[in-house]
N, C-alpha and C positions, 0 to 999 in steps of 0.2 A: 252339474249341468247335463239333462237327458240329451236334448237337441236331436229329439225323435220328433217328426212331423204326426199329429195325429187330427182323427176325422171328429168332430163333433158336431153330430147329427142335430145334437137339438138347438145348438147357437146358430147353426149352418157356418159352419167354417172351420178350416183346417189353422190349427195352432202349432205354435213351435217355441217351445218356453226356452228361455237361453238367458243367460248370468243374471235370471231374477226375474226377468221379464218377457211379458207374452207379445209373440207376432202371431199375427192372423189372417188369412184371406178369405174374404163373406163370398158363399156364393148362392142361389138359387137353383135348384133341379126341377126338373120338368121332364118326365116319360127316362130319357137314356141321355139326355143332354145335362149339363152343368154351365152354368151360367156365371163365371166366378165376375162381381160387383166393384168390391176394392177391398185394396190391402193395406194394412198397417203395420208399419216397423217402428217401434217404439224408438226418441230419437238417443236412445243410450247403446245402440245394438244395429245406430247408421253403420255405415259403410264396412261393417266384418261379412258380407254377404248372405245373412241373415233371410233378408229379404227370397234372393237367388234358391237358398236351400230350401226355406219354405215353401215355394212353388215348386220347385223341382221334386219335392217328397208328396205332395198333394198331386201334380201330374201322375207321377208312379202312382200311386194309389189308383186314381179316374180310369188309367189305360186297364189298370189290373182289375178294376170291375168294370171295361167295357162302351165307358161313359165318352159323349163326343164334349168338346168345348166351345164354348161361346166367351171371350176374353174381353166384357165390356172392360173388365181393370185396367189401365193403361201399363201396371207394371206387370203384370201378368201376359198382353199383348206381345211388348218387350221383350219379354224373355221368350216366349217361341219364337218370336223373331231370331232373337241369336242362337239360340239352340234349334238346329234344323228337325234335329232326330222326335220332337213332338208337332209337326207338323201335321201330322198323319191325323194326329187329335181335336182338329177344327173342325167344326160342324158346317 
C-alpha cells in the first residue's frame, strides 16, 4: 500500500490508492485557481480517513504550486473547515 497522494493531470484529479483501491478528488483549474468538484472514497476504505488524507496530500501539493481554492466539494469544504491552517487557500 503506497498511500502517496498524487496529481493526475490528464483525469484532473488527485488519487490515493490504498489496500486495492482508488480514492480521488476531480477538480477543474482555471489561470492559479483550482476548483476541486467531488470526491470519491470507495465504500471499502469508509471511515480509515482515507478521504482526510487525500485532501490533505492534494492541499500540500495546491499551496506548493501556489494555487488558490474554490471547494464546491462539500467534503473538501469540510475539511478546511476543520483544519484552520488551509484557510489561507480559499479564493
Amino acid at each position: 500500500m503506497t498511500e502517496t497522494v498524487q496529481n493526475n493531470p490528464a483525469r484532473k484529479r488527485y488519487e490515493l490508492e490504498a489496500e486495492g483501491h482508488l480514492a480521488a478528488t476531480y477538480y477543474e483549474l482555471s489561470d492559479e485557481v483550482i476548483t476541486f468538484v467531488h470526491t470519491e472514497v470507495p465504500k471499502e476504505l469508509g471511515g480509515k480517513g482515507i478521504g482526510s488524507k487525500l485532501v490533505k496530500g492534494a492541499l500540500d501539493q495546491v499551496r506548493a504550486a501556489g494555487l488558490k481554492v474554490v471547494p464546491q466539494c462539500p467534503f473538501v469544504k469540510a475539511y478546511i473547515e476543520k483544519h484552520a491552517e488551509y484557510a489561507d487557500l480559499l479564493k
